[in-house]
N, C-alpha and C positions, 0 to 999 in steps of 0.2 A: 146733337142731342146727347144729354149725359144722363146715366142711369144713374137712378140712387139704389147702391147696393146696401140691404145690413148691415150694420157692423157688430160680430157677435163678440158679447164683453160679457166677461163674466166676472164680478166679484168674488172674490175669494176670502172666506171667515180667516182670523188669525186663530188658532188653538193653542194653549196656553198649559202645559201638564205643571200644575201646582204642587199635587198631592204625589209625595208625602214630604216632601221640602218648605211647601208651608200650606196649614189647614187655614180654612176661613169658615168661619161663624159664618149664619145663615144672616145675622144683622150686620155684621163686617161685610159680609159679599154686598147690601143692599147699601151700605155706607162709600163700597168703590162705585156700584152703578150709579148713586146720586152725585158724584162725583166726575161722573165720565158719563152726562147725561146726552150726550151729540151722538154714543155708539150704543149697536142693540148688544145690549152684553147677556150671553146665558150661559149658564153652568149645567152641567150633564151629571149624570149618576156619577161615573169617574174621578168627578171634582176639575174635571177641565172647564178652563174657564173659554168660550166660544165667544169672540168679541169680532162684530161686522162691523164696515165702514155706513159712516152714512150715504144714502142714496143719493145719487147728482141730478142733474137737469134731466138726461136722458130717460129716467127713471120718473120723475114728475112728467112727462111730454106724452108716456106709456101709458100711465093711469088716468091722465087725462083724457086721450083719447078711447081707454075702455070706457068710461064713464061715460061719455058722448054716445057711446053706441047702445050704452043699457036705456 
């Protein structure tokens, strides 16, 4: 008999310090995220740019099964 253990994964945001080496326009910022539309890209007060990866299978398998149980 084999157990199925968790496996804990955790994705990790990339952070990105722009500012003050280069500023970006509130329409520039939104002209990169229309551009790199596969990542959740957000900007903080800071001016960092906070860009996630996309979600994988594991991730669609989770939400699937909360959804089954609502």
């Amino acid at each position: 008999m084999t157990a199925n253990l968790p496996i804990a994964t955790e994705i990790v945001p990339i952070v990105l310090q722009l500012w003050p080496a280069i500023a970006m326009t509130d329409d520039q910022f939104y002209e990169f995220c229309q551009l790199n539309r596969d990542f959740r890209i957000e900007r903080n007060a800071a001016g960092e740019l906070i860009i996630m990866p996309p979600t994988g299978s594991e991730t669609d398998e989770r939400n699937f099964d909360l959804i089954g149980q609502l």
